[in-house]
N, C-alpha and C positions, 0 to 999 in steps of 0.2 A: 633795045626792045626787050620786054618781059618774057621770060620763057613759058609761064604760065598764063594762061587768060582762060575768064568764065562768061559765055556768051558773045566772043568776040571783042572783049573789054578789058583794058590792060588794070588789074587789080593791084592790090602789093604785095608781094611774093609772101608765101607763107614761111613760117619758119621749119615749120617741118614736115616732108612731102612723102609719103608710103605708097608705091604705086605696085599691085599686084592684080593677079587673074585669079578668079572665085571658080573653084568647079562646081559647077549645080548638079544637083544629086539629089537620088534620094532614094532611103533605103527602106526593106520593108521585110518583115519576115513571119513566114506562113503558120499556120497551126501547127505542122510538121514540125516545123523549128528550121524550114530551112529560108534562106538569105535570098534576097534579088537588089541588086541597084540596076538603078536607072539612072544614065548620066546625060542628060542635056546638054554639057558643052559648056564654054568657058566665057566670063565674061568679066572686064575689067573692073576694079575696084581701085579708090586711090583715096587715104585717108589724109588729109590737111589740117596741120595745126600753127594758129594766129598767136602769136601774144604781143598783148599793149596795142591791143587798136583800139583806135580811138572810136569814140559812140558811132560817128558819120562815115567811119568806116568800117564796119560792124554790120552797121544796116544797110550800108551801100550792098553787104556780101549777103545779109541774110536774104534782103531782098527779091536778088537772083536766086538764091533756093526756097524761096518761096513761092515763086510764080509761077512753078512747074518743072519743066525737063532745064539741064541746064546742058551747055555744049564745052567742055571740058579739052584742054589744047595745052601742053606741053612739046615745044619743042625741042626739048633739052631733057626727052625721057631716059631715064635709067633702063629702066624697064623694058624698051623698045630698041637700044642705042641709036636714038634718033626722037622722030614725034609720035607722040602715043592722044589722038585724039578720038573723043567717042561724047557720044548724049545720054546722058544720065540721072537719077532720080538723087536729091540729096538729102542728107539728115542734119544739126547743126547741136551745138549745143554752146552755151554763150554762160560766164562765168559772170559771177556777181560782179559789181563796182572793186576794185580792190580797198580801197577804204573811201571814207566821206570827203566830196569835194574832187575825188580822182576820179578824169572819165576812161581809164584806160581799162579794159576787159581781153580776157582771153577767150577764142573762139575757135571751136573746133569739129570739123568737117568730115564729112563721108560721102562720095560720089560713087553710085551703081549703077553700070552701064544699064541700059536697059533692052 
């Protein structure tokens, strides 16, 4: 079984997986000059990068970050030493053709918990 899956859908493992916690914050400082943050709290972040997938599997993935929230499941997380699962918003960014006639593309991902 896949250690990763997006939406309950066994994908192809990426080649390289970055799983951290985002502190939300934000800072702000007065006419004074003096400083206040405000921290909201922590929320997961997990960066994914694909190479050489193929076009039908490119779109199989953009797909699912396209259609909204995606449900994010590792259970073989670093991060967690165990499962690190959460719903999140994604961003993707997809690499030209490598050359003419090649449909192999690199693809690369950003999941924020939400």
């Amino acid at each position: 079984m896949n250690p990763i899956t997006l939406n309950a859908v066994a994908i192809r493992q990426p080649t390289r997986v970055r799983e951290n916690q985002d502190q939300i914050q934000t800072d702000q400082v007065s006419i004074s000059g003096s400083r206040q943050r405000d921290r909201m709290g922590k929320k997961n972040r997990v960066d994914l990068s694909w190479e050489y997938l193929s076009t039908v599997e490119a779109r199989t993935i953009m797909d699912m970050f396209e259609a909204g929230t995606v449900d994010y499941v590792n259970t073989l997380s670093d991060a967690t030493a165990g499962t690190l699962a959460f719903t999140g918003l994604a961003t993707f960014e997809k690499s030209d053709y490598l050359s003419s006639g090649d449909t192999l593309v690199i693809l690369n991902a950003t999941i924020l918990e939400v």
